[in-house]
C-alpha positions as YAML, in Angstrom:
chain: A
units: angstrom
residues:
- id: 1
  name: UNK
  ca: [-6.73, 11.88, -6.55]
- id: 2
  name: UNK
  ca: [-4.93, 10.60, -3.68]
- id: 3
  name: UNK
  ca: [-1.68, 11.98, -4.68]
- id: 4
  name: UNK
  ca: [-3.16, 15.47, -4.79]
- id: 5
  name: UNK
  ca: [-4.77, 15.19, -1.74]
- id: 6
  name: UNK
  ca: [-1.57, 14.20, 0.29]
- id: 7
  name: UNK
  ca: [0.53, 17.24, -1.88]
- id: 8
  name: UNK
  ca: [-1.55, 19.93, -0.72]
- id: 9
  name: UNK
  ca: [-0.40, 18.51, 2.99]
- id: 10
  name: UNK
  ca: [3.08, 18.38, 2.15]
- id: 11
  name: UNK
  ca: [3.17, 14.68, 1.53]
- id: 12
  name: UNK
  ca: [5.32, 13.18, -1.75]
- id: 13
  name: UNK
  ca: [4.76, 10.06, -3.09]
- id: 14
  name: UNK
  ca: [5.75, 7.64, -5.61]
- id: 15
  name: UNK
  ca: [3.06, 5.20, -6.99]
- id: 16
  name: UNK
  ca: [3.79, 2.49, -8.97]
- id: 17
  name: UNK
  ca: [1.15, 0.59, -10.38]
- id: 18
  name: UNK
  ca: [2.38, -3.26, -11.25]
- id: 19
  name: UNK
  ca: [1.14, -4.04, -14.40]
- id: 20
  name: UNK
  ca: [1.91, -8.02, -13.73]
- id: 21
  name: UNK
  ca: [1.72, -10.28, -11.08]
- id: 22
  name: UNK
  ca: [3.91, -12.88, -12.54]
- id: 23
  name: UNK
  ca: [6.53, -11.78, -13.57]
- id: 24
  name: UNK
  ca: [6.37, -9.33, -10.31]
- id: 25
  name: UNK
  ca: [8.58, -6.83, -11.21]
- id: 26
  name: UNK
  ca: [10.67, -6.85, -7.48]
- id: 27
  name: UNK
  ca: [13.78, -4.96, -8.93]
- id: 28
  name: UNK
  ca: [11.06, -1.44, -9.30]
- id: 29
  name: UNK
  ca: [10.12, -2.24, -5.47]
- id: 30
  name: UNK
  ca: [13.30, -2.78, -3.81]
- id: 31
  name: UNK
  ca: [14.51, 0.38, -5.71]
- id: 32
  name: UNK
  ca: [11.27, 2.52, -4.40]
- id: 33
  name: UNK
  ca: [11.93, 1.28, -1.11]
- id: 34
  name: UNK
  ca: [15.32, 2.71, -0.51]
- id: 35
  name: UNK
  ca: [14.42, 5.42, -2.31]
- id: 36
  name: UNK
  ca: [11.74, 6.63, -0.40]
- id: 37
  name: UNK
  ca: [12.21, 4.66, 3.02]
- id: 38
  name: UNK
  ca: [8.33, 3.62, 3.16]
- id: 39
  name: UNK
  ca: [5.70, 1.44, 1.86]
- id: 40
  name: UNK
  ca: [2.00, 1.38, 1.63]
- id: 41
  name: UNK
  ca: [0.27, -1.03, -0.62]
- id: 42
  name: UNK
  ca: [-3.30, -1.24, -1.70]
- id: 43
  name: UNK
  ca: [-5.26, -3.78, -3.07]
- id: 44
  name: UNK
  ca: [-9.23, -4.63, -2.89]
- id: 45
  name: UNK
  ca: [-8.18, -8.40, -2.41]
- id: 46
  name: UNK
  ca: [-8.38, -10.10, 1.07]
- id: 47
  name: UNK
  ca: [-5.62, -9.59, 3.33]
- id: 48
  name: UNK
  ca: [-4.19, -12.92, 3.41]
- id: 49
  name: UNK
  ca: [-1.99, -14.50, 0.57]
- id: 50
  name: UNK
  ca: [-2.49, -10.47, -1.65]
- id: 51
  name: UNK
  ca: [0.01, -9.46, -3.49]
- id: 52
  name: UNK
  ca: [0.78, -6.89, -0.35]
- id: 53
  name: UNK
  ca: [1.51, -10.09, 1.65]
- id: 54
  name: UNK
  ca: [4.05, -11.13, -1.25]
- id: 55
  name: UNK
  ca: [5.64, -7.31, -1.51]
- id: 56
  name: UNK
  ca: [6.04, -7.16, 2.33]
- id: 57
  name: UNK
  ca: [8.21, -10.55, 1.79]
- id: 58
  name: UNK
  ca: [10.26, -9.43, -0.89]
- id: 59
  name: UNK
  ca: [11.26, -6.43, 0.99]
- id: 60
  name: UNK
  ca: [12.06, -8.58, 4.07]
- id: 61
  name: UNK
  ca: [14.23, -10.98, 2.91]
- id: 62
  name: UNK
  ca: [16.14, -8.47, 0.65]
- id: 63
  name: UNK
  ca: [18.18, -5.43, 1.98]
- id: 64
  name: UNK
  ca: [15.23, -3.82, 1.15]
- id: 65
  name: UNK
  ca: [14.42, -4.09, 4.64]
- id: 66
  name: UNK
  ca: [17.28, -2.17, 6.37]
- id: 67
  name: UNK
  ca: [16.20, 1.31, 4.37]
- id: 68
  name: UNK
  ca: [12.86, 1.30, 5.65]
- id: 69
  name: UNK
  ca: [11.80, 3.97, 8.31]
- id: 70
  name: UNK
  ca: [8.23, 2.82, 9.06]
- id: 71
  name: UNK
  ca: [6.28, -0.32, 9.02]
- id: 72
  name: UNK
  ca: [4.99, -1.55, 5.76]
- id: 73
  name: UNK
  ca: [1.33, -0.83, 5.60]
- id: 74
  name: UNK
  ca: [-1.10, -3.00, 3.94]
- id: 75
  name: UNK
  ca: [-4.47, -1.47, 2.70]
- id: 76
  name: UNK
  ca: [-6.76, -4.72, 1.60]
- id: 77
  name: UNK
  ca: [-10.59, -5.37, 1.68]
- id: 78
  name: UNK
  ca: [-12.45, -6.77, 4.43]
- id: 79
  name: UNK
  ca: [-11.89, -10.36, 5.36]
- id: 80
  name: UNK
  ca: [-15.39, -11.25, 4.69]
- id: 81
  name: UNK
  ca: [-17.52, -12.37, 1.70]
- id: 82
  name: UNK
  ca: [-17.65, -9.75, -1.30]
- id: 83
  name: UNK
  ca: [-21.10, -8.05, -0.16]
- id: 84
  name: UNK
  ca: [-24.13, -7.57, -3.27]
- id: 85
  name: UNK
  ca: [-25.53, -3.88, -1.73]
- id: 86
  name: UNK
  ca: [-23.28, -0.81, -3.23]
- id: 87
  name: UNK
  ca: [-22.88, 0.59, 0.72]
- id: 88
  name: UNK
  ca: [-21.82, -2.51, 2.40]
- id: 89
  name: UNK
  ca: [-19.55, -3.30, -0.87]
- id: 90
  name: UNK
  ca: [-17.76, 0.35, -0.31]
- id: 91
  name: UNK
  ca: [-17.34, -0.98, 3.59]
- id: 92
  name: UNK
  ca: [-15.47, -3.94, 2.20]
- id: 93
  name: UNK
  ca: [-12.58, -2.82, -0.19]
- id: 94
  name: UNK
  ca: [-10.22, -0.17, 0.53]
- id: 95
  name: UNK
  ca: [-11.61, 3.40, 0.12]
- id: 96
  name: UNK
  ca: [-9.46, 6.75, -0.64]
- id: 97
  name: UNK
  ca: [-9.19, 8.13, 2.65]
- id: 98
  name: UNK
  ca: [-8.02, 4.42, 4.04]
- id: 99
  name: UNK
  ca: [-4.99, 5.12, 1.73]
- id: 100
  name: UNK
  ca: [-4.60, 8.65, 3.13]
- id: 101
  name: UNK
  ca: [-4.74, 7.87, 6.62]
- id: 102
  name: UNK
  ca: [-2.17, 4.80, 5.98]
- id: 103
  name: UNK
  ca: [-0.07, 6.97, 3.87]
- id: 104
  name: UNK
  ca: [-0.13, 9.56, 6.74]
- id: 105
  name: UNK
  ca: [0.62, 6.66, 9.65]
- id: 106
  name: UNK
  ca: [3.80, 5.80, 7.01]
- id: 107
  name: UNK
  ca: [5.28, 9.47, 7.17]
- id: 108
  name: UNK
  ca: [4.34, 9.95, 11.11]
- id: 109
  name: UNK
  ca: [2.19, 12.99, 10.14]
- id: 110
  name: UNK
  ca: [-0.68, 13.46, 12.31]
- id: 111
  name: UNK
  ca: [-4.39, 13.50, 10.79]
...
C-alpha cells in the first residue's frame, strides 16, 4: 500500500522484508544500501535495542556507510507500555503515513 502511495509521487522503493532475525541476512542490506543510497526501517517494536537499532550498526561499521545520501530513519512504536484500547494502540506502533512521511524526509521530497 505504501509502495503505491509513494509511486504515484514519483518515489521508488525497494522493500525487503527479513524473514529472520538470526541469521540477519546483512549481505541483502549492505547491497540495498549502495544500491539505493537510503534507508528507512520499520518495526512496531520499541526504539531501543529493535532490529532498526542493529541495521543502523551494520551499515555503520561496514562501507555501507559511505554510499548513503540521507540519514537512516528509524520508524518504531512508542516508547511506552503496549496500550489495551484499539485508538491509543494505533498511537503506539508505527502507522502507514509515519512510513510515508519518513520515506519522504529520506528522498528530501517535501510533503
Amino acid at each position: 500500500m505504501q509502495q503505491k502511495k509513494l509511486a504515484d509521487e514519483g518515489i521508488s522503493v525497494e522493500v525487503i522484508n527479513l524473514r529472520t532475525l538470526r541469521p540477519l541476512d546483512r549481505e541483502t542490506i549492505i547491497n540495498s544500501v549502495k544500491k539505493t543510497h537510503r534507508v528507512v526501517t520499520v518495526e512496531e517494536g520499541w526504539p531501543q535495542c529493535g532490529i532498526g537499532a542493529e541495521i543502523a550498526a551494520i551499515i555503520m561499521e561496514t562501507d555501507a556507510f559511505d554510499y548513503l545520501d540521507a540519514p537512516v530513519e528509524r520508524i518504531t512504536g512508542a516508547d511506552v507500555p503496549m496500550p489495551y484500547a484499539i485508538n491509543l494502540e494505533k498511537a503506539a506502533v508505527p502507522q502507514q503515513d509515519d512510513i510515508i512521511a519518513a520515506v519522504k524526509r529520506a528522498v528530501n521530497k517535501k510533503m
